[in-house]
N, C-alpha and C positions, 0 to 999 in steps of 0.2 A: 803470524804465529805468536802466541803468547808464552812463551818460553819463562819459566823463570828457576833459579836457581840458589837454595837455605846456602848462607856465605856464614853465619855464625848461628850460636844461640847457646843459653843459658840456663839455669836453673828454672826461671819463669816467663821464659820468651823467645825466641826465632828472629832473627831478619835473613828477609830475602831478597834477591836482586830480582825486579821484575822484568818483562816482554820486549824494553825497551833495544832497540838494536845498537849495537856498544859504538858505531860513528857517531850517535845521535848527543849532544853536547849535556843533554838532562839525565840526571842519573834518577832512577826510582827505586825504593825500596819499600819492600810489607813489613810491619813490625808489627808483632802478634805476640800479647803478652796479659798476665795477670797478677801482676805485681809490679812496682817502679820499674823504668827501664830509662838510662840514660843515654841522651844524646847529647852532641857536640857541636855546635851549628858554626865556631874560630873559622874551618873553611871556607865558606860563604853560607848564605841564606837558605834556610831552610822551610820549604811549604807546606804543611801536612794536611792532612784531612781524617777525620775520625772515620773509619769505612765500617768498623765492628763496634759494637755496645753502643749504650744509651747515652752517656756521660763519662769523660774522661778531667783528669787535674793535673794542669801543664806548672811547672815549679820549677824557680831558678835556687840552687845553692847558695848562692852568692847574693840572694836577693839583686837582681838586674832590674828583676818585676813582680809585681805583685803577681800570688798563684791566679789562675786561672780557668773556667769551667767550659772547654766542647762538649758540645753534642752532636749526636748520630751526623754523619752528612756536612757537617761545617769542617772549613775550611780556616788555618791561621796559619800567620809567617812570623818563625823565629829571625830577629836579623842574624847574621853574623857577628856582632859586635857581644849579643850575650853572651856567647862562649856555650859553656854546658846548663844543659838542664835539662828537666827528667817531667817522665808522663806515667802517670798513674792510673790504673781504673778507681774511679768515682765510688763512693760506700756506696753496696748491694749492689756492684756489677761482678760479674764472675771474670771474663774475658773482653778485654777489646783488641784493637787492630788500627793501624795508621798507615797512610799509603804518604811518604815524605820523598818529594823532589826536590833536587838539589844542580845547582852547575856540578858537573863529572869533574874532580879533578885529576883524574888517572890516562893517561893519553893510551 
């Protein structure tokens, strides 16, 4: 059963808890947006995968790392150790979407 269930969302984006059954140690979440949207990777490491649009731009605050360009279908991991930082649709995309697993740390 693919269950999933919108936990927040904002001005220009959604997350949602996906299908995952909640014993299960990996947390997943959809994050559907069209304008910056920030994450927080301080609790452990973060997977994502660009699931919607053509090109997305991964960017630390704090400069941890140089910005960076996904495309449709790939796959990158934030560590833990960056902290926060934030994903943006690419100029000339309307909407993307990120599927990001994470260790659960909620018992």
């Amino acid at each position: 059963m693919n269950r999933t269930e919108k936990i927040a969302e904002g001005r220009a984006w959604t997350e949602e808890r996906t299908g995952l059954h909640e014993l299960e140690f990996i947390e997943t979440r959809r994050h559907s947006f069209d304008s910056v949207v920030e994450h927080d990777a301080s609790p452990g490491v973060h997977v994502l995968n660009l699931v919607k649009g053509a090109e997305a731009i991964v960017e630390s605050p704090t400069v941890a790392f140089e910005p960076f360009h996904v495309h449709y279908a790939e796959t990158f991991i934030v560590p833990a150790q960056t902290g926060r930082y934030s994903i943006r649709p690419a100029d000339g995309v309307d909407q993307c979407a990120t599927i990001r697993a994470s260790v659960r740390t909620d018992t």
